[in-house]
PDB file as gemmi writes it, atoms N, CA and C in Angstrom:
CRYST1    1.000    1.000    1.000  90.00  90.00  90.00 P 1                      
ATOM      1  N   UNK A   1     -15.016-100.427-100.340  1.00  0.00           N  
ATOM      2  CA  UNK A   1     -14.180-101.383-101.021  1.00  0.00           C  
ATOM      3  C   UNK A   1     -13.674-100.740-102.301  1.00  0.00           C  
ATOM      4  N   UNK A   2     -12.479-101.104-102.461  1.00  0.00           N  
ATOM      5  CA  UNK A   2     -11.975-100.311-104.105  1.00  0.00           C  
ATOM      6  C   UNK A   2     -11.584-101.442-104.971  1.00  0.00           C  
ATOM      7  N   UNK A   3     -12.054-101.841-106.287  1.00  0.00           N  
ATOM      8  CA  UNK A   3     -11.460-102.863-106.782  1.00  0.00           C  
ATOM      9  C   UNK A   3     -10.968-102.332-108.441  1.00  0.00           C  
ATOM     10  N   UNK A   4     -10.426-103.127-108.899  1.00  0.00           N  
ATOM     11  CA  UNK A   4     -10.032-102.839-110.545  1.00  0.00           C  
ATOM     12  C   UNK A   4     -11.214-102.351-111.222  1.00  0.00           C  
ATOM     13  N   UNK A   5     -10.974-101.705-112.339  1.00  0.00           N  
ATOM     14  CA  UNK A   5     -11.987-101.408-113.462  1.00  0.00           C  
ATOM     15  C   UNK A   5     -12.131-103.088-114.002  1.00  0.00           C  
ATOM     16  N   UNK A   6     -13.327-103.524-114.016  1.00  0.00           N  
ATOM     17  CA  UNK A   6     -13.935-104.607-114.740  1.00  0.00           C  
ATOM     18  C   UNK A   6     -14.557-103.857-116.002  1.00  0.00           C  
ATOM     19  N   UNK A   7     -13.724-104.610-117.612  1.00  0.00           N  
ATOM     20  CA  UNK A   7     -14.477-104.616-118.345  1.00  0.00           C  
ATOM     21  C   UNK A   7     -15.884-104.857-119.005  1.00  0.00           C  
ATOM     22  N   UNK A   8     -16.575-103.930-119.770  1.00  0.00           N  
ATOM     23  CA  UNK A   8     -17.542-104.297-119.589  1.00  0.00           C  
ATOM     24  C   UNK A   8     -18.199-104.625-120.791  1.00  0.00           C  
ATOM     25  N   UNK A   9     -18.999-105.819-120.682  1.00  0.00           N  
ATOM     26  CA  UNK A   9     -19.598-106.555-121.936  1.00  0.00           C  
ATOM     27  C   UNK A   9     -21.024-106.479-122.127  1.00  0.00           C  
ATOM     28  N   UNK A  10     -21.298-106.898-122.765  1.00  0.00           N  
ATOM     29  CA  UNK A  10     -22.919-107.346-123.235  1.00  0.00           C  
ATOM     30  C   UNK A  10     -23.597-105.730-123.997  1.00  0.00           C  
ATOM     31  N   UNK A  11     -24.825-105.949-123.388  1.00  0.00           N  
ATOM     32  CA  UNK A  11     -25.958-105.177-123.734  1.00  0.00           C  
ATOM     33  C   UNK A  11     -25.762-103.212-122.898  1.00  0.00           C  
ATOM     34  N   UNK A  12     -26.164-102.896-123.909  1.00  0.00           N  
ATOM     35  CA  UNK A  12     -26.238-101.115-123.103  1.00  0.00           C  
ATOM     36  C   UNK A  12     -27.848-101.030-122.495  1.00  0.00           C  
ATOM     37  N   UNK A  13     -27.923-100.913-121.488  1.00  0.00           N  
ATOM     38  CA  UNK A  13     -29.276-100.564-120.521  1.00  0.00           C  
ATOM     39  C   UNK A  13     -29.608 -99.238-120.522  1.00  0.00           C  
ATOM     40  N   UNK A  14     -30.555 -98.656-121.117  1.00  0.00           N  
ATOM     41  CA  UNK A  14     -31.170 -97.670-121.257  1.00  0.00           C  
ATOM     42  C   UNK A  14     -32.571 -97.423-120.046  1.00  0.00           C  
ATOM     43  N   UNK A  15     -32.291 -97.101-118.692  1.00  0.00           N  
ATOM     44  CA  UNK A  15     -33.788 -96.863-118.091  1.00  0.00           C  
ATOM     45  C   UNK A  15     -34.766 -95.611-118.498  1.00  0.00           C  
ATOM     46  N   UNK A  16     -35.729 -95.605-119.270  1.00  0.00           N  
ATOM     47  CA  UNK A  16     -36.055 -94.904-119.448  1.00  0.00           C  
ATOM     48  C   UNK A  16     -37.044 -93.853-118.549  1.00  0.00           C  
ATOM     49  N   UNK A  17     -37.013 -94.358-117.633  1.00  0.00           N  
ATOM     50  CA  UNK A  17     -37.553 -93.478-116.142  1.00  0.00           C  
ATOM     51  C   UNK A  17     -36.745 -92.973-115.740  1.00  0.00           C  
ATOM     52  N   UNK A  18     -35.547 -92.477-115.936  1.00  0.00           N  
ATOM     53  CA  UNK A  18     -34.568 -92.193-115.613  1.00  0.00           C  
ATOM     54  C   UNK A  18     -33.987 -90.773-116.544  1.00  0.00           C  
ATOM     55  N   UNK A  19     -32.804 -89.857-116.444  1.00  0.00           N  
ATOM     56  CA  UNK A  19     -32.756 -88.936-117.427  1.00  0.00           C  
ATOM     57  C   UNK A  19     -31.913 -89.445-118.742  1.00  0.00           C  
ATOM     58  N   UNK A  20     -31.617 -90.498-118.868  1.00  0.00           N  
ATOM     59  CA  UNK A  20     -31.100 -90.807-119.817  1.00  0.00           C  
ATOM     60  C   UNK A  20     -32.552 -91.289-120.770  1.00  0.00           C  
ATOM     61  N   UNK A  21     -33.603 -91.699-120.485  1.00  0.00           N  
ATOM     62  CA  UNK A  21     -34.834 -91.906-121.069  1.00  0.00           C  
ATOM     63  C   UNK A  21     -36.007 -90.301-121.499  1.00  0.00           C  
ATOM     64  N   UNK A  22     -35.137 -89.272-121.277  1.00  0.00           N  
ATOM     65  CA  UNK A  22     -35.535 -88.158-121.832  1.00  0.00           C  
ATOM     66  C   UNK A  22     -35.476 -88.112-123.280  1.00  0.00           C  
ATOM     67  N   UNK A  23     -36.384 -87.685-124.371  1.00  0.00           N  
ATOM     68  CA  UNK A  23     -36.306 -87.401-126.003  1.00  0.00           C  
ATOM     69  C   UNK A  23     -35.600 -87.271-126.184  1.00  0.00           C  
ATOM     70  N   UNK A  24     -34.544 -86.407-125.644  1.00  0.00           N  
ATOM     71  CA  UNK A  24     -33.697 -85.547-126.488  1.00  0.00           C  
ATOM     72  C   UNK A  24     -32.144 -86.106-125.838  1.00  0.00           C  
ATOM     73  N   UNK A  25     -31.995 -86.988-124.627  1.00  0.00           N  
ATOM     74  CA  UNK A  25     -31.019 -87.668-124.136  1.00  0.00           C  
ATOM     75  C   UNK A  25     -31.138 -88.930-125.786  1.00  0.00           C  
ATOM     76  N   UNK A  26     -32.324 -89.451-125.733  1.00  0.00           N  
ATOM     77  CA  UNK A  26     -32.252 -90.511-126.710  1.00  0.00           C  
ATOM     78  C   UNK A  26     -31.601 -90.366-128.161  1.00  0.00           C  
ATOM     79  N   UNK A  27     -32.393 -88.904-128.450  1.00  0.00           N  
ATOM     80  CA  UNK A  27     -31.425 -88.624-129.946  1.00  0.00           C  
ATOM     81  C   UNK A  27     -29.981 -87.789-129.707  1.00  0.00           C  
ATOM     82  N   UNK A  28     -29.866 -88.149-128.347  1.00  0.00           N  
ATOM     83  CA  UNK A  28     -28.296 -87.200-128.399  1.00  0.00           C  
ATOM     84  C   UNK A  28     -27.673 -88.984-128.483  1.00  0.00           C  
ATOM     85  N   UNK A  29     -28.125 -89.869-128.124  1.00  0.00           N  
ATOM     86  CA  UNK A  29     -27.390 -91.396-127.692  1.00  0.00           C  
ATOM     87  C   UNK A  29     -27.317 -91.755-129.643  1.00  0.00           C  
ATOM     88  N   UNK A  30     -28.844 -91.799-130.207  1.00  0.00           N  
ATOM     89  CA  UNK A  30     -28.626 -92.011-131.474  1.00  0.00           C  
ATOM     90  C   UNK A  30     -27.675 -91.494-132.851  1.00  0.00           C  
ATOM     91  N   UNK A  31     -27.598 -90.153-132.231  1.00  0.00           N  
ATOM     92  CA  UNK A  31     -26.594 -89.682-133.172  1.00  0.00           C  
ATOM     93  C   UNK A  31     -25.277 -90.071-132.866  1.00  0.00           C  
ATOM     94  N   UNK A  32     -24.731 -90.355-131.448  1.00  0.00           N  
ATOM     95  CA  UNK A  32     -23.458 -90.891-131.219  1.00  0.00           C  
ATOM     96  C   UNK A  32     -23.233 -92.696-131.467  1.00  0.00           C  
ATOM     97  N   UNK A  33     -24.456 -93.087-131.573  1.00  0.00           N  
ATOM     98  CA  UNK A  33     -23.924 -94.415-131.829  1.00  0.00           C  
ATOM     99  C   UNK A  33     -24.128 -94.126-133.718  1.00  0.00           C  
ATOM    100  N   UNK A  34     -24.858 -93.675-134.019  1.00  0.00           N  
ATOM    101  CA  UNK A  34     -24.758 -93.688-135.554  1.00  0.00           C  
ATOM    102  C   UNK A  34     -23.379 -92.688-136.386  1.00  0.00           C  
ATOM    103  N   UNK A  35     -22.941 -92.140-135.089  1.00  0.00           N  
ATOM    104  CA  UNK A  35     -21.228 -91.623-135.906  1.00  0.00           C  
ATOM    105  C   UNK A  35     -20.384 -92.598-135.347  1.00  0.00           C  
ATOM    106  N   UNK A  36     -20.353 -93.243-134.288  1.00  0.00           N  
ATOM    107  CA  UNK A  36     -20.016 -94.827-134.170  1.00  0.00           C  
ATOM    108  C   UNK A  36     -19.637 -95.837-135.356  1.00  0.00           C  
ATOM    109  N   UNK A  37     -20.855 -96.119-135.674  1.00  0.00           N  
ATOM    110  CA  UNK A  37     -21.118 -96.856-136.523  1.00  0.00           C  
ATOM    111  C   UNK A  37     -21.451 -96.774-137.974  1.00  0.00           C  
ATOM    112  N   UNK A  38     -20.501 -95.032-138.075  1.00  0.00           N  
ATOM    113  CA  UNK A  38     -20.155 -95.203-139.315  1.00  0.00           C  
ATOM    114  C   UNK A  38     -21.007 -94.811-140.607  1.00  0.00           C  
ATOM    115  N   UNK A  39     -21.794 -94.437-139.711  1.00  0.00           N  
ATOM    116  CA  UNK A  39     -23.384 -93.675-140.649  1.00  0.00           C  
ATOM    117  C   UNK A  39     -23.038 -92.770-141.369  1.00  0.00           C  
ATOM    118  N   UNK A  40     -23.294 -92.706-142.947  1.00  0.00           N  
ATOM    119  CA  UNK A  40     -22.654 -91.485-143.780  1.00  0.00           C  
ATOM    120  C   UNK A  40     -23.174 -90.492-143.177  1.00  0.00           C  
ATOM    121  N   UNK A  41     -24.621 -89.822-142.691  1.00  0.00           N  
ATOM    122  CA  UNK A  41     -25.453 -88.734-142.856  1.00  0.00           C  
ATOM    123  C   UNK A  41     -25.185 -88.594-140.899  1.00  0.00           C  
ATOM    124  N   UNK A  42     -24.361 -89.394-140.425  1.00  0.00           N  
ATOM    125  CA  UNK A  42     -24.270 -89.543-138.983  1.00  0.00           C  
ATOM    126  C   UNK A  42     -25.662 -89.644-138.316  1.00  0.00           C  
ATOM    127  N   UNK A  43     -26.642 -90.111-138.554  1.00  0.00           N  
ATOM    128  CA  UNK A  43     -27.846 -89.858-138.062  1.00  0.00           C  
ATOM    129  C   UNK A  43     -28.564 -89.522-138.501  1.00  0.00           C  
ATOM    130  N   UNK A  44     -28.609 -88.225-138.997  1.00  0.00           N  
ATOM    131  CA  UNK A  44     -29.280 -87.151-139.335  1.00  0.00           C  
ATOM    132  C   UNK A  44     -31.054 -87.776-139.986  1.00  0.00           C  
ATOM    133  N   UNK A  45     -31.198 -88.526-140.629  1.00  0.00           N  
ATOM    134  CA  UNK A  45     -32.319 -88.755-141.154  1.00  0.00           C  
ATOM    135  C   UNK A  45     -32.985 -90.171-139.881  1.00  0.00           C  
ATOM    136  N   UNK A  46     -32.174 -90.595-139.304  1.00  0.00           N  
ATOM    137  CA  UNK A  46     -32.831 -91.688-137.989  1.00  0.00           C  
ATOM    138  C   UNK A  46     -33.342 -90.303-137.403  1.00  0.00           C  
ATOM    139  N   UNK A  47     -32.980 -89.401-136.778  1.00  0.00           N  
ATOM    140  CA  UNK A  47     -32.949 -88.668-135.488  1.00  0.00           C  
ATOM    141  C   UNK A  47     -34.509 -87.587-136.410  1.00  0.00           C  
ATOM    142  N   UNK A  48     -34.481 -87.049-137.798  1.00  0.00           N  
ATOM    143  CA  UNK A  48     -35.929 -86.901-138.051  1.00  0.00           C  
ATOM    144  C   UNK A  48     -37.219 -88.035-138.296  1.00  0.00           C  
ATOM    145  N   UNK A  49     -36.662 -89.090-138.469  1.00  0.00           N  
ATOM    146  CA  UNK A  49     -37.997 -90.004-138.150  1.00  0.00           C  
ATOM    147  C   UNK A  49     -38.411 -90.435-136.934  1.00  0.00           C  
ATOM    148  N   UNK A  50     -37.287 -90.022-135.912  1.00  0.00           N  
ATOM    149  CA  UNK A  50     -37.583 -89.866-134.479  1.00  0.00           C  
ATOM    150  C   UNK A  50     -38.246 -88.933-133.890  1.00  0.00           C  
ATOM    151  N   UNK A  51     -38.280 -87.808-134.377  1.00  0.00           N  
ATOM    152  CA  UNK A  51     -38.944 -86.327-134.627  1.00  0.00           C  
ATOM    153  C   UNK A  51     -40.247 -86.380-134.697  1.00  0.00           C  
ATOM    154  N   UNK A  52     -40.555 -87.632-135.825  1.00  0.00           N  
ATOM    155  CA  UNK A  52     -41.998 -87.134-137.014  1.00  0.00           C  
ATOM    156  C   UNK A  52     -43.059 -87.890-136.177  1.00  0.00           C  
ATOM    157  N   UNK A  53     -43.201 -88.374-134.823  1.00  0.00           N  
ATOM    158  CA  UNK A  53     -43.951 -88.698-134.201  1.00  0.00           C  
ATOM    159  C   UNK A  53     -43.913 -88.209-132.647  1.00  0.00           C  
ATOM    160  N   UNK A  54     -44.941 -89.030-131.756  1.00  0.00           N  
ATOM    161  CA  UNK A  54     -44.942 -89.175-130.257  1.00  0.00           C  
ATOM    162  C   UNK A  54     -43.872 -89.953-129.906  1.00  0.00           C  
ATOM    163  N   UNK A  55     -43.440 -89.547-127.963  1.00  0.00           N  
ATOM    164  CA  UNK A  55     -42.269 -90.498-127.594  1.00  0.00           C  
ATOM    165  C   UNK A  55     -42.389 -91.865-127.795  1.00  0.00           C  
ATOM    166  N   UNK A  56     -43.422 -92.368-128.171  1.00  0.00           N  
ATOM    167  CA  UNK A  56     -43.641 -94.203-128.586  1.00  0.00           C  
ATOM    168  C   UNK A  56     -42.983 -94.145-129.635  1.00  0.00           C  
ATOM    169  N   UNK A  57     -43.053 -93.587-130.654  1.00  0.00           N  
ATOM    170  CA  UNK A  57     -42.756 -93.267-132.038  1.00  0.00           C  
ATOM    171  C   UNK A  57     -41.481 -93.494-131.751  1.00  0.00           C  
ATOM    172  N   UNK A  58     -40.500 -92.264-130.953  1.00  0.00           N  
ATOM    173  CA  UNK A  58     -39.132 -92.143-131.116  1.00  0.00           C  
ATOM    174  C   UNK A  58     -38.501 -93.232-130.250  1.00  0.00           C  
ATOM    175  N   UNK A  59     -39.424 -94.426-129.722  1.00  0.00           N  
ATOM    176  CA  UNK A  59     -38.887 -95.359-128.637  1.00  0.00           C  
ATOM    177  C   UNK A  59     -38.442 -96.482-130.113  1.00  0.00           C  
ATOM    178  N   UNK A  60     -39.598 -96.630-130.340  1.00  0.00           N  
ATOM    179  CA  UNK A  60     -40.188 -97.417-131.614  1.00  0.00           C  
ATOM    180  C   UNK A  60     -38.492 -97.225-132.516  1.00  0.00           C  
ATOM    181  N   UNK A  61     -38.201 -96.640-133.000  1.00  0.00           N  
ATOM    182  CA  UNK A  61     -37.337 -95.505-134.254  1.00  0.00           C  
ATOM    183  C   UNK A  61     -36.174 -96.354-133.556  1.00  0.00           C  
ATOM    184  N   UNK A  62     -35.977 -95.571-132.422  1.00  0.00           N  
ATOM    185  CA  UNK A  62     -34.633 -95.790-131.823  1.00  0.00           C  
ATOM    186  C   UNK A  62     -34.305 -97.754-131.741  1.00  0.00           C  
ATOM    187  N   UNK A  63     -35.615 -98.206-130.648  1.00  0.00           N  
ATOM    188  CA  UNK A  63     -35.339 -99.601-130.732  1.00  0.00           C  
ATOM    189  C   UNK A  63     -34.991-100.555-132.039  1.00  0.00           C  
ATOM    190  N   UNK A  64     -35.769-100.316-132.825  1.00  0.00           N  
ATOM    191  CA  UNK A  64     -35.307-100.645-134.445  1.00  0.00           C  
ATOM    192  C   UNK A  64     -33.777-100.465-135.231  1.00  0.00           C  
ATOM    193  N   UNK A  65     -33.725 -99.474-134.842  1.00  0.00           N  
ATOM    194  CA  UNK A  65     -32.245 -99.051-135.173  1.00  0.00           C  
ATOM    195  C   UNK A  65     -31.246 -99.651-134.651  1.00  0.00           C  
ATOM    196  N   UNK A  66     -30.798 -99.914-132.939  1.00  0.00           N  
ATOM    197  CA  UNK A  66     -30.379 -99.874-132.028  1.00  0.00           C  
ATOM    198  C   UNK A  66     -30.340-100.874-131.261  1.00  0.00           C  
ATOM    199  N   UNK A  67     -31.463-101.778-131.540  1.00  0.00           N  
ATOM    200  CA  UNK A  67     -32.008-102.993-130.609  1.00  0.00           C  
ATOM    201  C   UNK A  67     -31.635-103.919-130.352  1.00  0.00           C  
ATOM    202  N   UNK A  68     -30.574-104.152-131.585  1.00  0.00           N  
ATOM    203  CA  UNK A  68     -29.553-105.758-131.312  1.00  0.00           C  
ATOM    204  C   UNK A  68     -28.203-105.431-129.988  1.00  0.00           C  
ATOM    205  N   UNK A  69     -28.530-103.901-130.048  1.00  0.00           N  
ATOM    206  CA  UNK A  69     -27.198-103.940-129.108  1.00  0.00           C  
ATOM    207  C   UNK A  69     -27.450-102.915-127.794  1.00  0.00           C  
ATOM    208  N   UNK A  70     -28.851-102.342-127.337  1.00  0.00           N  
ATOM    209  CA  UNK A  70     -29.129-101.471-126.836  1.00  0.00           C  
ATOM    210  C   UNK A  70     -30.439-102.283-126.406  1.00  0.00           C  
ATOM    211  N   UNK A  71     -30.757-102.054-124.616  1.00  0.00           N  
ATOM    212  CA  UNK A  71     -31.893-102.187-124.413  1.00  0.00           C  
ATOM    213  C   UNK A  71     -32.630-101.043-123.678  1.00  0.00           C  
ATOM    214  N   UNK A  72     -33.960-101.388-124.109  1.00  0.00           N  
ATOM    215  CA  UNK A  72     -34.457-100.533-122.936  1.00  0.00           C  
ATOM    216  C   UNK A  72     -35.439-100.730-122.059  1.00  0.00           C  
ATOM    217  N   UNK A  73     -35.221-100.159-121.135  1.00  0.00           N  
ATOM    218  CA  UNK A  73     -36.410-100.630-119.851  1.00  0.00           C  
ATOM    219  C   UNK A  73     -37.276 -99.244-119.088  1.00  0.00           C  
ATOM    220  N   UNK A  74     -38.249 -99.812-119.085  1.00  0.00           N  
ATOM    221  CA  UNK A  74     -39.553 -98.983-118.227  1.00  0.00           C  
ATOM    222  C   UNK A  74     -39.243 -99.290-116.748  1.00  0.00           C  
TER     223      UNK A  74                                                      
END                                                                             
């Protein structure tokens, strides 16, 4: 079946079992939504407190940052 591009709304789904749920997929996503959105330092200091721990840590970091408009799932 081929249909139109449907715009798309809501929430961004992040599976993190998946390769987009890799460390370093996550701070490549954080630095692009934080030059997005306009971040003087573009990131740069989110993406080392994402660093300064375990992947809970950088789940933790990211969801905080990110969470009103980004989800993620196990």
């Amino acid at each position: 079946m081929i249909r139109e591009k449907q715009e798309k709304t809501g929430l961004i789904i992040i599976d993190l079992t998946g390769p987009d749920g890799n460390a370093y997929a996550l701070m490549a996503m954080a630095k692009r939504f934080a030059k997005q959105l306009g971040w003087k330092d573009q990131g740069a200091a989110l993406i080392n407190e994402m660093m300064s721990g375990d992947y809970e840590h950088l789940l933790e970091v990211f969801d905080n940052a990110f969470g009103e408009f980004v989800i993620l799932e196990r």
